[in-house]
C-alpha positions as a Markdown table, in Angstrom:
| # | Residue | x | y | z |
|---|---|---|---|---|
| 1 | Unk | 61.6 | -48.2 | 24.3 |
| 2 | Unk | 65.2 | -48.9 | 24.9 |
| 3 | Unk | 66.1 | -52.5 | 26.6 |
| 4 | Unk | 69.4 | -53.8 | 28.0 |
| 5 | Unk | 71.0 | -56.9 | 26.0 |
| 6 | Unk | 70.7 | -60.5 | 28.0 |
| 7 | Unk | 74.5 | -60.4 | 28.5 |
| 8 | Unk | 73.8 | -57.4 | 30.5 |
| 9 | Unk | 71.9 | -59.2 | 33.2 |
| 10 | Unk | 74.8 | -62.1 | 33.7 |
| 11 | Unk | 76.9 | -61.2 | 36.4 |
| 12 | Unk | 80.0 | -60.0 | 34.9 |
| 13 | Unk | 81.7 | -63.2 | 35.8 |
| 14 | Unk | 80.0 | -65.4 | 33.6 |
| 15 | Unk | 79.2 | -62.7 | 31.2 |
| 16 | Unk | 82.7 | -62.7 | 29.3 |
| 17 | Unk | 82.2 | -66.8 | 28.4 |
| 18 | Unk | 81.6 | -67.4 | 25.1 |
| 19 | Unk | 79.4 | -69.9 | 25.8 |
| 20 | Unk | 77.2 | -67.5 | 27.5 |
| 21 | Unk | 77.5 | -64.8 | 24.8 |
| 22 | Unk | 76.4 | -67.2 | 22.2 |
| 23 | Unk | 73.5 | -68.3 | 23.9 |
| 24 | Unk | 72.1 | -64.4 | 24.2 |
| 25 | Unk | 73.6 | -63.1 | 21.4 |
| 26 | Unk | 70.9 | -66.0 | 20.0 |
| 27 | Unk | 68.0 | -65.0 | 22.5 |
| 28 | Unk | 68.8 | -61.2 | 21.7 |
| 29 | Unk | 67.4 | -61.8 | 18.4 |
| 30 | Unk | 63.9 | -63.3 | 19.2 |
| 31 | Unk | 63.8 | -60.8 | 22.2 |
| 32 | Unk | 64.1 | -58.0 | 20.1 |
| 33 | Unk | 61.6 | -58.8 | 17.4 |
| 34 | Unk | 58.9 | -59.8 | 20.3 |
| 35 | Unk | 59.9 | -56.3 | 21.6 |
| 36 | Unk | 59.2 | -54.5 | 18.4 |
| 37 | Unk | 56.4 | -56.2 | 17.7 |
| 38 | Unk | 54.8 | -55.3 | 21.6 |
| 39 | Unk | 56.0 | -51.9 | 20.4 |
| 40 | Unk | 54.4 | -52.1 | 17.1 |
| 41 | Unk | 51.0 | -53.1 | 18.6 |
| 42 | Unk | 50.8 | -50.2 | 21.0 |
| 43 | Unk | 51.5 | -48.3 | 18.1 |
| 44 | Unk | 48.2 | -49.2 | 15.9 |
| 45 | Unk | 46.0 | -48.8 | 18.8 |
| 46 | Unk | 46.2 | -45.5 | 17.4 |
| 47 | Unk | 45.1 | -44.2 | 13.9 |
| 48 | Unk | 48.2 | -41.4 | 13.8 |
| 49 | Unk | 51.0 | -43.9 | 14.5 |
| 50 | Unk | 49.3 | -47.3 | 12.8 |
| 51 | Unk | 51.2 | -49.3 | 10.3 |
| 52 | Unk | 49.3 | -49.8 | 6.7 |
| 53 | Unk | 48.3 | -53.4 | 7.7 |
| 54 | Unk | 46.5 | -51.7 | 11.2 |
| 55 | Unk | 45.1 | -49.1 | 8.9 |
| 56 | Unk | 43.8 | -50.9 | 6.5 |
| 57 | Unk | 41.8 | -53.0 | 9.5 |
| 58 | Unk | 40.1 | -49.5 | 10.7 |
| 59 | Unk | 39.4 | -49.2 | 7.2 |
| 60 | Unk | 37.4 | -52.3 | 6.7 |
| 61 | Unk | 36.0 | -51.7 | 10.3 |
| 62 | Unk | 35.1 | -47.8 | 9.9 |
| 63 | Unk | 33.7 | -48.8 | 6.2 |
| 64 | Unk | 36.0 | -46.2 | 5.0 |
| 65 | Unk | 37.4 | -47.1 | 1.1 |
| 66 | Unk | 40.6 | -46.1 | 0.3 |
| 67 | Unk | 41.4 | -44.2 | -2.6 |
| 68 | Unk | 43.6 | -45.8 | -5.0 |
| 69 | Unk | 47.0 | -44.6 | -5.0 |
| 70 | Unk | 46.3 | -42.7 | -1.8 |
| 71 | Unk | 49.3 | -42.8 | 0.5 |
| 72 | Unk | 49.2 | -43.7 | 3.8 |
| 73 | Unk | 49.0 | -40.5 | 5.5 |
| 74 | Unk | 46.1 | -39.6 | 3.1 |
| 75 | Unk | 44.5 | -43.0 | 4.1 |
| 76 | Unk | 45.3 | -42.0 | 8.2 |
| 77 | Unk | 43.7 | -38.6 | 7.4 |
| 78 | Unk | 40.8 | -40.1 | 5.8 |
| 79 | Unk | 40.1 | -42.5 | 9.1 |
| 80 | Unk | 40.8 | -39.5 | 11.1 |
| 81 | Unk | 37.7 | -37.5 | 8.9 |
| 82 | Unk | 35.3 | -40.3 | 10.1 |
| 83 | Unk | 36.3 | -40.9 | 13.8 |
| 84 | Unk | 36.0 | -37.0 | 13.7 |
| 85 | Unk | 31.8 | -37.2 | 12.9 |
| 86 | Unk | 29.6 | -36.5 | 15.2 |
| 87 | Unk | 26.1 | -35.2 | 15.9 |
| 88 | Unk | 24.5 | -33.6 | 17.2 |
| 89 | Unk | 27.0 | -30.6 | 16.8 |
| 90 | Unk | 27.1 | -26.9 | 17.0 |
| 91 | Unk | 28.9 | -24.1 | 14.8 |
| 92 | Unk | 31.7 | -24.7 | 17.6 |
| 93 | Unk | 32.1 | -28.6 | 17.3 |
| 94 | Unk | 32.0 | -28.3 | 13.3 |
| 95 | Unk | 34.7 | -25.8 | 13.4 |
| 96 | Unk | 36.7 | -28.0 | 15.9 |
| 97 | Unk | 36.4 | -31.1 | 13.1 |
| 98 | Unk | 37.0 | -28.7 | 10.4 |
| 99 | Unk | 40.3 | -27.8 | 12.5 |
| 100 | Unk | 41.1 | -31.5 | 13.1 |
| 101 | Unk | 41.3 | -31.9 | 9.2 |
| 102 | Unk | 42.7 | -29.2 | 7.9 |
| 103 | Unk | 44.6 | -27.8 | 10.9 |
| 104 | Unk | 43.7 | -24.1 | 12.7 |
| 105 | Unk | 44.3 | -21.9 | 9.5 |
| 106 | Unk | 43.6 | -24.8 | 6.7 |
| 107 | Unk | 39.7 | -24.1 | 6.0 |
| 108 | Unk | 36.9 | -20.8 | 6.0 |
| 109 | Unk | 33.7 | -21.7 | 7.2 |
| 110 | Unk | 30.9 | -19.5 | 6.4 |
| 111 | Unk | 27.6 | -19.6 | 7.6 |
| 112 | Unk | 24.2 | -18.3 | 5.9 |
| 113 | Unk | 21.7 | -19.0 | 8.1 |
| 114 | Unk | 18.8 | -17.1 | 6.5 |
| 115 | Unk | 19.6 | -19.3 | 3.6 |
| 116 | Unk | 20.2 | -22.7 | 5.9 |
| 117 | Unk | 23.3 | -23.1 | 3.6 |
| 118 | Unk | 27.0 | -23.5 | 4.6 |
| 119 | Unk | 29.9 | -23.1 | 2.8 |
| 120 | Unk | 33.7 | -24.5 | 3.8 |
| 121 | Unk | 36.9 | -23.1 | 2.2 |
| 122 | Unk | 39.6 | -25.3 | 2.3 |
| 123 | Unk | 42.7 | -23.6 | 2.4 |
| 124 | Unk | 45.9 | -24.9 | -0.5 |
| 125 | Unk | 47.7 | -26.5 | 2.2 |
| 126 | Unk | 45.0 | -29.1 | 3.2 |
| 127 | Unk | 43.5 | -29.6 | -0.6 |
| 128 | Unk | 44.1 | -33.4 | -0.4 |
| 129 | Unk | 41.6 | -33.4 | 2.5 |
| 130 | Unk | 39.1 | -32.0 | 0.0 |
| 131 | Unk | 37.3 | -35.3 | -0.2 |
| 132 | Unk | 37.6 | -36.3 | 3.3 |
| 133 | Unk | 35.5 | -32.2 | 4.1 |
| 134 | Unk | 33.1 | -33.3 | 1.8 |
| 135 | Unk | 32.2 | -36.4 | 2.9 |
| 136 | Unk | 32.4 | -35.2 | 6.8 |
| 137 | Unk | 29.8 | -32.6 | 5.6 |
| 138 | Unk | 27.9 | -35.1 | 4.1 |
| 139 | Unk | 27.7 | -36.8 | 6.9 |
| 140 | Unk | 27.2 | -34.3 | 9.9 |
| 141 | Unk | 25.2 | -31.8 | 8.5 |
| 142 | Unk | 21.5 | -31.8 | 9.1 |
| 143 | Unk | 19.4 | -32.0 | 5.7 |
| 144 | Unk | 17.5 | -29.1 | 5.7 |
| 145 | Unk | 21.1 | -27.4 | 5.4 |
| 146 | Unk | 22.8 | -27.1 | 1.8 |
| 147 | Unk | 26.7 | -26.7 | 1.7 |
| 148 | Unk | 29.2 | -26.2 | -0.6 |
| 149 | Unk | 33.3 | -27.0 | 0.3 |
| 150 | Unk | 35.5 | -25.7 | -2.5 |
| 151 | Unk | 39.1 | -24.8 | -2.3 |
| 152 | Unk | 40.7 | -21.2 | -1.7 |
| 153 | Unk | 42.6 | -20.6 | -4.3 |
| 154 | Unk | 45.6 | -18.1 | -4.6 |
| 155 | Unk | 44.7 | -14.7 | -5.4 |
| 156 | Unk | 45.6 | -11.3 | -6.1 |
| 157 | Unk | 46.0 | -10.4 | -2.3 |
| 158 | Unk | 48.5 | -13.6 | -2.5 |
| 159 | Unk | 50.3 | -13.3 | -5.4 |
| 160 | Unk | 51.1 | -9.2 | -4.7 |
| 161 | Unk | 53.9 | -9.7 | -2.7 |
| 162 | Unk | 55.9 | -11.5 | -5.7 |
| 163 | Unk | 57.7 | -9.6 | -8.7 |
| 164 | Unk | 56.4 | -10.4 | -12.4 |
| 165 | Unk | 59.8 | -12.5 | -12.7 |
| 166 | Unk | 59.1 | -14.7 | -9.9 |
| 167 | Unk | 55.5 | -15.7 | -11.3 |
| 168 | Unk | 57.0 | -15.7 | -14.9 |
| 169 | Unk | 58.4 | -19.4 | -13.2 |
| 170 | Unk | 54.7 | -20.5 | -12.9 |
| 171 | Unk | 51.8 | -21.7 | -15.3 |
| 172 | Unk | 48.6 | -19.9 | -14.6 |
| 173 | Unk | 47.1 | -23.1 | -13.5 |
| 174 | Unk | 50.2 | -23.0 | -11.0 |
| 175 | Unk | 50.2 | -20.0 | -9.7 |
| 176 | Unk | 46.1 | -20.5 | -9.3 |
| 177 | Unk | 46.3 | -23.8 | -7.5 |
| 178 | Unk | 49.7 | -24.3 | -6.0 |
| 179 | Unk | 51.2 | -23.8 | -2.0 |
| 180 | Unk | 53.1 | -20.7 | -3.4 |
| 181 | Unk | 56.4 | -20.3 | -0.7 |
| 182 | Unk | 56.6 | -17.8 | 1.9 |
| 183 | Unk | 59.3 | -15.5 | 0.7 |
């Protein structure tokens, strides 16, 4: 949010005294750090734009522990994971928290429901939010279902499009596990 200085305000009259641009230039400083700090407490009213001292609050309130070394965006997505539980749900509402993970494209979810079991995908792209899928499985899903979530690992299909020179740049491991680019 953008703000005028204080000198701005004084007619422009008394405005070019340096006794009067002394005093605001003086004011101008506390001003702004109240304003950013007003700004800064909107902003961790919300888990997506919180800073790591707000986050870590929703952690302790949300009884969410933090990973060690996870960064804060991991930590955000991890909040995110629990405020996203619910239940009752249906096939529909799962898929929407599977989408508010792992984005529209970032997980499979298949169904078995002869078997009561359930298994979740999660595409390369989202496989830091492996842990945060399992747990919201955990969580939401009724016990007399079983589920597996496992990650969708590059294959054949994937790896076609490439000549033998461009994967000659990869381990197996890498070409296996890694966001291959979109050439």
């Amino acid at each position: 949010m953008e703000h005028k200085k204080l000198i701005e305000y004084y007619p422009q009259h008394l405005a070019k005294y340096r006794e009067f641009k002394a005093i605001t230039a003086a004011e101008q400083i506390e001003l702004d750090s109240i304003l950013a700090e007003i700004n800064q407490g909107l902003e961790n009213q919300f888990v997506e734009t919180a800073d790591e001292e707000a986050i870590s609050r929703y952690e302790k309130i949300y009884s969410v522990e933090p990973m060690p070394g996870a960064t804060l965006e991991e930590r955000r997505f991890n909040l995110m994971a629990r405020l996203t539980e619910q239940t009752p749900y249906t096939q529909r509402k799962l898929a929407e928290m599977l989408a508010a993970l792992c984005g529209e494209n970032g997980y499979v979810l298949s169904l078995d429901i002869g078997n009561y079991a359930v298994q979740v995908g999660v595409e390369l792209t989202a496989k830091n939010n492996e842990l945060a899928v399992k747990r919201l499985m955990g969580n939401v899903l009724p016990c007399n279902l079983t589920w597996q979530v496992g990650l969708l690992y590059n294959q054949h299909s994937k790896l076609a499009r490439f000549t033998h020179g461009q994967l000659s740049a990869y381990t197996h491991q890498a070409l296996r596990e890694e966001v291959l680019p979109n050439e």
